[in-house]
RONU-944504 format. One line per 2 residues: their letters; for each residue x, y, z of C-alpha. Coordinates in steps of 0.05 Angstrom, whole numbers, m for minus. Layout:
BEGIN
A) X Y Z ~ ...
//
This chain:
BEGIN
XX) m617 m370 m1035 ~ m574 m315 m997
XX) m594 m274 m952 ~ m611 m202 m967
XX) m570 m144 m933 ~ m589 m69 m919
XX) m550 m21 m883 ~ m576 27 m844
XX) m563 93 m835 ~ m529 82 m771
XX) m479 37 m795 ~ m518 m19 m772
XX) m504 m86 m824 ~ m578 m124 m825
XX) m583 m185 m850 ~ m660 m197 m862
XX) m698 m261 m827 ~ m630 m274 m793
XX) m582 m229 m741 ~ m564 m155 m737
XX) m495 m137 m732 ~ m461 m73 m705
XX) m407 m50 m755 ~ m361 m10 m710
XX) m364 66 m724 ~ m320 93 m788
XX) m255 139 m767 ~ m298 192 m804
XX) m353 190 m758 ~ m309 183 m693
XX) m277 244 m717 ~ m341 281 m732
XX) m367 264 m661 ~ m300 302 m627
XX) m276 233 m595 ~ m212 193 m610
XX) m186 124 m593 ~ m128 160 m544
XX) m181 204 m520 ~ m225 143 m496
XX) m172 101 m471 ~ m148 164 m427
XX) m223 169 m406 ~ m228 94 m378
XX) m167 98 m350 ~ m186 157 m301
XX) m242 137 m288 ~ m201 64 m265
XX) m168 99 m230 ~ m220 133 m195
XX) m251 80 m179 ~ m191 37 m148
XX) m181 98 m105 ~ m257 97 m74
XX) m249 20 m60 ~ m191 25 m27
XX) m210 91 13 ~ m274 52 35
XX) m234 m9 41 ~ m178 28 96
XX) m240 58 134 ~ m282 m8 141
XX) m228 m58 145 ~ m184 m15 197
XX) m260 m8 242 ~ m299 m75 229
XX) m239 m115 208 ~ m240 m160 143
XX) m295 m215 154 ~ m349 m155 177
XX) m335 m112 128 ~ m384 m139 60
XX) m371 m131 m3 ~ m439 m90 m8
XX) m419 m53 56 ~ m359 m19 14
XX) m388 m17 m48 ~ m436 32 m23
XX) m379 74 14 ~ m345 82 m53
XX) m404 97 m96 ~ m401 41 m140
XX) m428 m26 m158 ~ m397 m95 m133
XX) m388 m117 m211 ~ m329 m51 m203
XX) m294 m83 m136 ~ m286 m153 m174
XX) m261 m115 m235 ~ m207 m79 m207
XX) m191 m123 m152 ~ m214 m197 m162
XX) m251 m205 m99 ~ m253 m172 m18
XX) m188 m203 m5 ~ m149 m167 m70
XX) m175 m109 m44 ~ m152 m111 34
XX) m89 m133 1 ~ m90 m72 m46
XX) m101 m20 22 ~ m55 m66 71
XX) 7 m54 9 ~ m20 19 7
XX) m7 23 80 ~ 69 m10 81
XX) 86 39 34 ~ 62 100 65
XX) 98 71 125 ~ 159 67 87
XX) 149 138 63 ~ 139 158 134
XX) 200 131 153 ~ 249 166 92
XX) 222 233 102 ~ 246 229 177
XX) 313 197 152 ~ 319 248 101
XX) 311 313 143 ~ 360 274 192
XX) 409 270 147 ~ 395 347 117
XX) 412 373 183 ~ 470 337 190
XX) 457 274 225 ~ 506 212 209
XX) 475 146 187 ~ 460 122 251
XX) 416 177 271 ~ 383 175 218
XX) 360 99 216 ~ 338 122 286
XX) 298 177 254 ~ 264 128 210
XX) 247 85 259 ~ 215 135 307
XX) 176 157 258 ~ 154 79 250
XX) 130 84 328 ~ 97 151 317
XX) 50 118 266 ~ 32 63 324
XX) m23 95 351 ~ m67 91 291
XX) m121 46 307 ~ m141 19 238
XX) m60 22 211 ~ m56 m31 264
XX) m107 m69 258 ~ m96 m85 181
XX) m25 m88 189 ~ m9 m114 251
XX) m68 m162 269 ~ m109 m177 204
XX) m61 m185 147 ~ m17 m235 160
XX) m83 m279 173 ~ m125 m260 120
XX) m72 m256 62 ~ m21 m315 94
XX) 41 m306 120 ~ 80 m319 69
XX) 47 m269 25 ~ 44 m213 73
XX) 116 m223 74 ~ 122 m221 m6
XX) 86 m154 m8 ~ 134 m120 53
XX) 198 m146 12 ~ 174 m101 m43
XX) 158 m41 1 ~ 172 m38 86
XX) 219 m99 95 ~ 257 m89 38
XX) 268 m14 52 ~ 295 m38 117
XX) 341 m91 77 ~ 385 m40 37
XX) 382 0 105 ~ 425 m51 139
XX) 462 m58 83 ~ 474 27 80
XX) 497 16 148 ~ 535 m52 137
XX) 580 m9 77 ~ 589 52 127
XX) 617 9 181 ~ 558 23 236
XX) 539 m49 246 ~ 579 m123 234
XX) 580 m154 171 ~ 514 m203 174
XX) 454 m225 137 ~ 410 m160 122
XX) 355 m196 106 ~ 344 m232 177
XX) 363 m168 215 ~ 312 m124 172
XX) 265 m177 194 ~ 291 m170 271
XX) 283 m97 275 ~ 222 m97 247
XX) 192 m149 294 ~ 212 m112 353
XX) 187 m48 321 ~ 122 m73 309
XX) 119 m106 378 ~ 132 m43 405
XX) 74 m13 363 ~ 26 m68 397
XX) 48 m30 465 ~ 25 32 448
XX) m38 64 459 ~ m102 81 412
XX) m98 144 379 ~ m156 163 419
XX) m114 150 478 ~ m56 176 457
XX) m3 172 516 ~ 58 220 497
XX) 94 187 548 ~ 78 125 531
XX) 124 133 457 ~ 178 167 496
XX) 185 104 535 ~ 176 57 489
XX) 231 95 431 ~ 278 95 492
XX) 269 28 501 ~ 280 m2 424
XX) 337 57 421 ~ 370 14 471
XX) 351 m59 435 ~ 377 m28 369
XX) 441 m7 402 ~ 458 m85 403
XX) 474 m77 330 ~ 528 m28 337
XX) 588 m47 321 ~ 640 m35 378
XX) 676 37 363 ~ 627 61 315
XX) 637 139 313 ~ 591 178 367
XX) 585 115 417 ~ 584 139 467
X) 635 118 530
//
């Protein structure tokens, strides 16, 4: 004997003495209820979105303060306003999301450091002023307590070296790859491997970041010395005759 089916006037399929199933809704009652497919997906999306950007704003706060292993997962979920379940959605677990505000924070260096280059350039700097620029603006961003801490201290060791390294090709180090390679083609500095010098310069400038003093602290005098200092290291790479060397 077969079963005996209803349908109610929700578009709910019954199947009496047995299991309820949820037809999905018709096209003709989405329409009638003013929402579409594109309209939902655009919805969800957002509020993704949203969401991603409250972990990670909670996630630069607690991890640049308390570091990674203090900071709980229940610690940021309430700074962000939403439940754990969200954080291991978007983000797998604690460590996808210090890795998600660490890449976040290469690339705003990066930015940083091409605004300075730019206006450099805009106001008629050569090439080798403005890599100078760039990296000024590098050891202007020192200071920052929590950029260094997650940068400079925590990330290699919670995320591994090798992978810290990964996600600066794609953003810091590999900015500072086709740099050497811009000043390689415009005859500034020997023919060499761009890949180990990026690496170079940017070990000595985030040495020279280490040197520097809190934010709270801030000693003016302090960066003068120090970009005088790297100025002269990063003079090493000149190559002999360059234009504007000076005697």
């Amino acid at each position: 004997m077969s079963a005996s089916r209803g349908l109610l006037a929700n578009g709910t399929e019954t199947i009496h003495n047995y299991v309820m199933v949820n037809k999905p809704p018709s096209k003709a009652r989405r329409k009638a209820s003013g929402e579409s497919d594109p309209d939902r997906a655009d919805r969800r999306r957002e509020n993704g979105e949203q969401t991603r950007a409250a972990l990670k704003r909670a996630g630069r706060v607690q991890f640049g303060t308390l570091g990674f292993e203090a900071a709980s997962v229940t610690s940021l979920c309430e700074a962000a306003g939403v439940t754990a379940g969200a954080l291991y959605h978007h983000f797998g677990d604690k460590k996808g999301l210090f890795a998600a505000v660490a890449e976040d924070l290469d690339i705003e260096l990066v930015r940083l450091a091409g605004q300075a280059r730019d206006k450099t350039l805009s106001l008629g700097g050569d090439g080798w002023a403005a890599f100078l620029a760039s990296i000024d603006a590098l050891l202007l961003a020192g200071p920052d307590p929590g950029r260094r801490r997650i940068g400079l201290v925590e990330a290699s060791a919670v995320l591994g070296a090798e992978a810290w390294i990964e996600i600066r090709k794609r953003h810091g180090l590999g900015a500072l790859v086709q740099t050497m390679e811009q000043l390689q083609s415009l005859g500034l500095i020997e023919p060499g491997d761009s890949l180990r010098r990026a690496r170079l310069v940017l070990g000595l400038v985030y040495g020279a970041m280490e040197t520097l003093p809190a934010a709270a602290t801030a000693d003016h005098e302090a960066v003068r010395d120090t970009r005088r200092h790297v100025h002269a290291m990063l003079e090493g790479l000149r190559r002999v005759g360059t234009p504007g060397e000076s005697a």
